[in-house]
VEXDREN-2710 file (C-alpha; in Angstrom, 1 decimal):
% VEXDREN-2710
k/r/px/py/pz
1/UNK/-17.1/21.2/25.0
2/UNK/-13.7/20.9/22.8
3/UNK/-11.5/18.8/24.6
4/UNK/-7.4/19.2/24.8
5/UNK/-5.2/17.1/22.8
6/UNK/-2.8/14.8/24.5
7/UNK/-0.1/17.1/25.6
8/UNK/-2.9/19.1/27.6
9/UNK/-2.3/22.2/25.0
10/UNK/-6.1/24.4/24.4
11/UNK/-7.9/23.3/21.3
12/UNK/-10.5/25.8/21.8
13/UNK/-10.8/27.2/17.9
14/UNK/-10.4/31.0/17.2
15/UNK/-13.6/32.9/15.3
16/UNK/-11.7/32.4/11.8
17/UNK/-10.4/28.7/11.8
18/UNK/-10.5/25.5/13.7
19/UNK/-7.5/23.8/15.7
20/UNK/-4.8/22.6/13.3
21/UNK/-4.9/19.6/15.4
22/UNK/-8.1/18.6/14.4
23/UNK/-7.6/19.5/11.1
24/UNK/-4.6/17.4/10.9
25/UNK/-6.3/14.2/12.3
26/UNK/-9.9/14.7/9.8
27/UNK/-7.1/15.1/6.8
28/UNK/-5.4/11.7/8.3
29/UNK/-9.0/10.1/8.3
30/UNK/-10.2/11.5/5.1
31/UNK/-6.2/10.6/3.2
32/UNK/-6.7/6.9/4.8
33/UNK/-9.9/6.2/5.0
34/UNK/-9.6/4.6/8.5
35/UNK/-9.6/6.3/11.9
36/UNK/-7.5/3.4/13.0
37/UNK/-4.9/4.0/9.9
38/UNK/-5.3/8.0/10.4
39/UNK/-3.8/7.1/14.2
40/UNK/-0.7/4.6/12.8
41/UNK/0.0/7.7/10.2
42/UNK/0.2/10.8/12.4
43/UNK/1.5/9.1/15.5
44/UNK/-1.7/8.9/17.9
45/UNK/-3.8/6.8/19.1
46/UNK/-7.2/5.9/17.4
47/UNK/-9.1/7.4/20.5
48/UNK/-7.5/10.8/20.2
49/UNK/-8.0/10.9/16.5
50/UNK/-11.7/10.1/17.2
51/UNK/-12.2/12.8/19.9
52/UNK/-10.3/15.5/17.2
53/UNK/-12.7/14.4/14.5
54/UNK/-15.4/14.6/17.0
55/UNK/-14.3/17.9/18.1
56/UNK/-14.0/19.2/14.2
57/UNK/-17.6/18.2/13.9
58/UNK/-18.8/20.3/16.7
59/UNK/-16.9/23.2/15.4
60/UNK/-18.2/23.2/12.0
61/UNK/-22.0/22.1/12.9
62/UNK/-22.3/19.3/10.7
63/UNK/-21.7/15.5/9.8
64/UNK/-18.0/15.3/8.2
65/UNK/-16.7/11.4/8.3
66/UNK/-19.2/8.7/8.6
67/UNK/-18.3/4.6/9.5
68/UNK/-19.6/2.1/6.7
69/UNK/-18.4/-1.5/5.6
70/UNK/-15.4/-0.1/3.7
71/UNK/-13.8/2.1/6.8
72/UNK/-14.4/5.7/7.4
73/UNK/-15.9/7.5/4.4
74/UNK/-16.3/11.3/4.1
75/UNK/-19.6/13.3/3.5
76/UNK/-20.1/15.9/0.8
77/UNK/-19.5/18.8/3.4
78/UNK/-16.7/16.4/4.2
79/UNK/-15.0/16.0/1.3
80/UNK/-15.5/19.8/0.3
81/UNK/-13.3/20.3/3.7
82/UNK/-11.1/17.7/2.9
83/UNK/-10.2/19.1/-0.8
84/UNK/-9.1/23.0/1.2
85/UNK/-7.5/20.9/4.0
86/UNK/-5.2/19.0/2.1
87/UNK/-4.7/22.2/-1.1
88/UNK/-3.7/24.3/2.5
89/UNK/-1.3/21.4/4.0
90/UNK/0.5/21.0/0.7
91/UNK/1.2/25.0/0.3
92/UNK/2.3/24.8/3.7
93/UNK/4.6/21.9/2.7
94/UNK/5.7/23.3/-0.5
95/UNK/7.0/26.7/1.3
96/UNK/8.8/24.5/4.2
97/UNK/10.7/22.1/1.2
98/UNK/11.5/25.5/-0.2
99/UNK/13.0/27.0/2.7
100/UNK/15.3/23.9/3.2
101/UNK/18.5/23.8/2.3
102/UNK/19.0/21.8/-0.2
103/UNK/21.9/19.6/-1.0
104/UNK/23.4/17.8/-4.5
105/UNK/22.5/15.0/-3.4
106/UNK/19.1/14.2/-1.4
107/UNK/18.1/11.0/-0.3
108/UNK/16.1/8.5/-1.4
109/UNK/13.2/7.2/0.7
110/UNK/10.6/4.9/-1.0
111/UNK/7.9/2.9/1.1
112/UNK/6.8/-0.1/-0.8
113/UNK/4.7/-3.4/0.3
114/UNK/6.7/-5.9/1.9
115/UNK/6.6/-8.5/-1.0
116/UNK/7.9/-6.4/-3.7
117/UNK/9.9/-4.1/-1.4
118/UNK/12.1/-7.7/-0.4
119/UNK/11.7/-9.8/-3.8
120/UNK/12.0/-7.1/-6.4
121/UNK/13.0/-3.9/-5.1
122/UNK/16.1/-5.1/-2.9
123/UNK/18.1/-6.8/-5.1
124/UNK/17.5/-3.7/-7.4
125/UNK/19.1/-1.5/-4.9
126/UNK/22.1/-2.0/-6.4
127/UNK/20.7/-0.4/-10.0
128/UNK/19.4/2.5/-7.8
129/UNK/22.6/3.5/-6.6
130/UNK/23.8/3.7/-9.9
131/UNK/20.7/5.5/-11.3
132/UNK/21.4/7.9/-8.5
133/UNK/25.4/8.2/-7.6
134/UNK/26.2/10.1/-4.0
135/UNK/22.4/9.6/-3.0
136/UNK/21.4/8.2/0.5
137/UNK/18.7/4.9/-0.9
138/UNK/16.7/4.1/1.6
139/UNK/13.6/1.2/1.4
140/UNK/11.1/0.9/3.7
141/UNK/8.6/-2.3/4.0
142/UNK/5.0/-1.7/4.8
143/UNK/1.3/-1.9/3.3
144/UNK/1.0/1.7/5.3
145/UNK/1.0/5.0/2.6
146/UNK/3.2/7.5/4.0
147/UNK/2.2/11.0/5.5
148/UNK/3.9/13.2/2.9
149/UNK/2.8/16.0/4.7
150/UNK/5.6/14.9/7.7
151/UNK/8.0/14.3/4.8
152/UNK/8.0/10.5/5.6
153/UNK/8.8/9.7/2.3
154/UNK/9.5/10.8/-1.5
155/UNK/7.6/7.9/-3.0
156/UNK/5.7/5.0/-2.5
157/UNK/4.3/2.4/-4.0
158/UNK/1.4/0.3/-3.0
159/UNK/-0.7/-2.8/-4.4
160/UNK/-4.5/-2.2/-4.5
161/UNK/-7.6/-2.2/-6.7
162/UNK/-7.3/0.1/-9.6
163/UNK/-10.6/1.3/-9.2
164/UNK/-10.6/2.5/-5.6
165/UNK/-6.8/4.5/-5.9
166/UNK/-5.2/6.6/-3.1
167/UNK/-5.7/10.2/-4.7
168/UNK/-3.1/11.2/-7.0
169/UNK/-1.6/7.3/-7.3
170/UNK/-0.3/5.9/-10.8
171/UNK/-1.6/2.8/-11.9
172/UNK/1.9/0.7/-13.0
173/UNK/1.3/-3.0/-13.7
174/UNK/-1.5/-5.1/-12.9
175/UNK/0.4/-8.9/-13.1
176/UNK/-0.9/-11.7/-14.0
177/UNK/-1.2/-13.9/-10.8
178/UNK/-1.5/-18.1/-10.1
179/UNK/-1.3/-20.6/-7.8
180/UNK/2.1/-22.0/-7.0
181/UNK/3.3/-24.8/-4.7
182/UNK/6.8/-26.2/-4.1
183/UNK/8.7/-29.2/-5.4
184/UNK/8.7/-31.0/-2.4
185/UNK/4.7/-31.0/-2.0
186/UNK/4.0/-31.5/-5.4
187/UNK/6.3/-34.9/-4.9
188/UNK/3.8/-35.6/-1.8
189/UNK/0.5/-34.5/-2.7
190/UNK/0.6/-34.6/-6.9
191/UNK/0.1/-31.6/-9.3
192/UNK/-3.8/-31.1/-8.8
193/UNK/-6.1/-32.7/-11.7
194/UNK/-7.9/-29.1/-12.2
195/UNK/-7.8/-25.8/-10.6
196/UNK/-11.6/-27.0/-9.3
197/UNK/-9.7/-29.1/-6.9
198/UNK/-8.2/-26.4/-5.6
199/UNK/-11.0/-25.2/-3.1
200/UNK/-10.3/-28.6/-1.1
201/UNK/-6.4/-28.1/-1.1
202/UNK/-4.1/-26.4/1.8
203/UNK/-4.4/-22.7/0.5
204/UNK/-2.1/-20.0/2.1
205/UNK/-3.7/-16.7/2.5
206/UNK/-2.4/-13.4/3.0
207/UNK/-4.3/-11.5/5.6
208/UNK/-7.9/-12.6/4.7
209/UNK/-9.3/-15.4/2.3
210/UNK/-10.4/-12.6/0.1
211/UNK/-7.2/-12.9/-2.4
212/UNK/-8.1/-16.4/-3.1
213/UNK/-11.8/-16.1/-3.2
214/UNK/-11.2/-13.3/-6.1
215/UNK/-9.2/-15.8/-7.8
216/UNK/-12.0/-18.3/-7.9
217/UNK/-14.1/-15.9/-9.0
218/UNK/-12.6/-14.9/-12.0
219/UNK/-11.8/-18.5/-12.8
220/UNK/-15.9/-19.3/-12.5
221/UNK/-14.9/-21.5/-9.7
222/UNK/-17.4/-22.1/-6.7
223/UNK/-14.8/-22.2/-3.7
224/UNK/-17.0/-22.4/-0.8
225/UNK/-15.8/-22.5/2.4
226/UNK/-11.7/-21.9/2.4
227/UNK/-8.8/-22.5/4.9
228/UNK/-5.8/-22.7/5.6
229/UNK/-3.6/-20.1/7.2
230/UNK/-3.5/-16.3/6.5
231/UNK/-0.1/-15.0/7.4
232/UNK/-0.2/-11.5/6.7
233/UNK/1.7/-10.8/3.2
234/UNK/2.7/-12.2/0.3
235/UNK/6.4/-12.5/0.8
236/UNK/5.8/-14.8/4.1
237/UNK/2.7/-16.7/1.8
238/UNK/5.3/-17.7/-0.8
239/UNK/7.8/-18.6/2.2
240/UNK/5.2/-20.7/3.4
241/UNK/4.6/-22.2/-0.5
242/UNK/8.2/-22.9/-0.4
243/UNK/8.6/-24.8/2.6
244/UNK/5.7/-27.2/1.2
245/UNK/3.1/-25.8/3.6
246/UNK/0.6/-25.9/0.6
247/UNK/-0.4/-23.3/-2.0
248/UNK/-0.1/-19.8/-3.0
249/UNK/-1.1/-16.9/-4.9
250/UNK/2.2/-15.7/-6.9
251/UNK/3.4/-13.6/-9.5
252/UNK/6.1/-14.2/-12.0
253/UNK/7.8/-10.7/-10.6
254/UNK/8.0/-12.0/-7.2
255/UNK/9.2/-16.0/-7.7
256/UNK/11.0/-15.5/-11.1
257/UNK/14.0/-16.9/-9.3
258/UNK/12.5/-20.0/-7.7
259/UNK/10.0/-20.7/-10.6
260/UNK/13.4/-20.8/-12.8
261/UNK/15.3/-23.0/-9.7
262/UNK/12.3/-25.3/-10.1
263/UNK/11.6/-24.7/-6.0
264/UNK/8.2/-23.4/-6.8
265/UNK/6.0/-24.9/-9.9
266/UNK/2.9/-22.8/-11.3
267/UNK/0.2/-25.0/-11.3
268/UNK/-2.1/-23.8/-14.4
269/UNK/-1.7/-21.6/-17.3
270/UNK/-4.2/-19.1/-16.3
271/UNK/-4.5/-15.4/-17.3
272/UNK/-6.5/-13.7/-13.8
273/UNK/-5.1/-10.2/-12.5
274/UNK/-6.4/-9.4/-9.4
275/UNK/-5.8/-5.8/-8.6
276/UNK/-2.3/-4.1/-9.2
277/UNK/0.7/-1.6/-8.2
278/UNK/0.6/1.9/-8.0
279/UNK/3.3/4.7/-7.3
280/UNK/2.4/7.9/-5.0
281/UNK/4.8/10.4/-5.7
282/UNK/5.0/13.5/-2.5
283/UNK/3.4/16.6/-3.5
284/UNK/6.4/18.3/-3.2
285/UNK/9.0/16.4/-5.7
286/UNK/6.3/15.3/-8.4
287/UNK/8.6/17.7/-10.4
288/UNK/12.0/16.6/-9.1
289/UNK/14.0/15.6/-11.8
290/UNK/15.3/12.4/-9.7
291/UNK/12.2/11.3/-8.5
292/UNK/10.7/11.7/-11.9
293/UNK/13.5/9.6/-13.4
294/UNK/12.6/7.0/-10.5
295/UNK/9.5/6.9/-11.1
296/UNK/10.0/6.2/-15.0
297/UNK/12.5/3.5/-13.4
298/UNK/10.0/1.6/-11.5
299/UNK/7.7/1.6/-13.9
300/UNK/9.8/0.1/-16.8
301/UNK/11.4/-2.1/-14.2
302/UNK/8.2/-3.7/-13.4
303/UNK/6.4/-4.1/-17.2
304/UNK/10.3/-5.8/-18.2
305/UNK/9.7/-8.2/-15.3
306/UNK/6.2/-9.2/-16.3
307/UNK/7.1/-9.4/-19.8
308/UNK/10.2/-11.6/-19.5
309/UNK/10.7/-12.7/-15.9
310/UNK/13.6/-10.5/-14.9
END
């Protein structure tokens, strides 16, 4: 039996296509990969997108989004759906952004994750509002993509492996990245002998130990079993670092400012790049002249600050 959706409106499908409302949640699912994710993006709960993807499923006669290790993964007759779905939601898009007035000057709205959005991109913002005179900037922190198909955003950029990219994404920089620990507990503890020592040192990780384990990896180092606190996202790991509460992962584009001040001290010259930014441009201003001049922005901005620290 199909169900209702939460405001108690029919979902029962006509002969020629299913509820949008089911569509909408299976494009969520299959754009995010997660159910859970799918819910945060279009505004539901993870139960209600569930029961629509459920409901999809029964309407089409066959197996569309399946759980495994890695989240929510589509099948081929899912993915075949999932390629009209989304072509149909971005002509529906494109004729809505044309029928819009539009203004001289539109905003701005990028979604970046919180450690770039706060150590690079925000005391950029002045350099925006000169790149864009009149236009309305506004910066939003969060490891969440937007929905584009809501008009959430004009851009975003995100930090993942570049092997396993949201679908259209641009790969930008992949930085170089090393452990770091502040002045005062380098003058308590003592700069490590090796980076094998490492392993048995406070570590501070971002959401999981998997960041650090990756490192040890590439270094050829057996880590073992790792703690120490995992507190989210980088820019409250390197808070953390800098209060002396033991040792981070960093970048030189996020901590340029205290590696130059001294308050943070890279530990080894190491070379390992663990995964990288990207930049996700909206469908419907991938040929905006502005948001193509942004996006040449950001990705200049981010290869200067690699190369020289900036």
């Amino acid at each position: 039996m199909i169900d209702t959706d939460d405001t108690g409106e029919d979902t029962a499908p006509s002969a020629q296509m299913p509820p949008l409302i089911m569509l909408r949640a299976f494009e969520a699912t299959g754009r995010t990969g997660s159910m859970r994710k799918a819910a945060d993006n279009i505004g539901v709960s993870h139960t209600v997108v569930s029961r629509h993807v459920r409901n999809l499923e029964a309407w089409m006669g066959c197996k569309l989004v399946q759980s495994g290790p890695r989240g929510a993964m589509l099948t081929d007759e899912g993915a075949s759906l999932f390629a009209s779905v989304t072509q149909a939601f971005q002509l529906i898009a494109n004729a809505a952004s044309d029928l819009r007035p539009r203004h001289r000057n539109r905003g701005i709205r990028i979604w970046c994750v919180p450690g770039l959005a706060s150590r690079w991109l925000a005391p950029r913002i002045s350099r925006l509002e000169e790149l864009f005179p009149g236009a309305n900037v506004m910066v939003r922190s969060t490891t969440e993509l937007p929905d584009f198909s809501r008009s959430q955003a004009d851009l975003a950029i995100g930090f993942g492996d570049f092997d396993d990219l949201p679908a259209a994404a641009v790969p930008l920089l992949r930085p170089r990245m090393f452990p770091v620990a502040s002045a005062n507990w380098i003058a308590d503890r003592g700069v490590p002998d090796s980076p094998e020592r490492l392993p048995r040192l406070p570590l501070i990780h971002e959401e999981s130990h998997r960041q650090w384990r990756n490192w040890f990896e590439a270094a050829g180092i057996a880590a073992g079993t790792l703690g120490g606190p995992r507190l989210g996202d980088a820019n409250l790991g390197l808070d953390a670092a800098m209060s002396g509460q033991g040792i981070a992962l960093a970048s030189r584009i996020l901590t340029r400012r205290e590696l130059d001040a001294a308050n943070l001290t890279e530990l080894f010259d190491t070379d390992i790049r663990l995964g990288g930014y990207y930049l996700v441009v909206a469908p419907t201003r991938r040929s905006d002249p502005a948001i193509v001049r942004l996006r040449d922005w950001i990705q200049a901005e981010l290869a200067l600050s690699e190369a020289s620290g900036d």
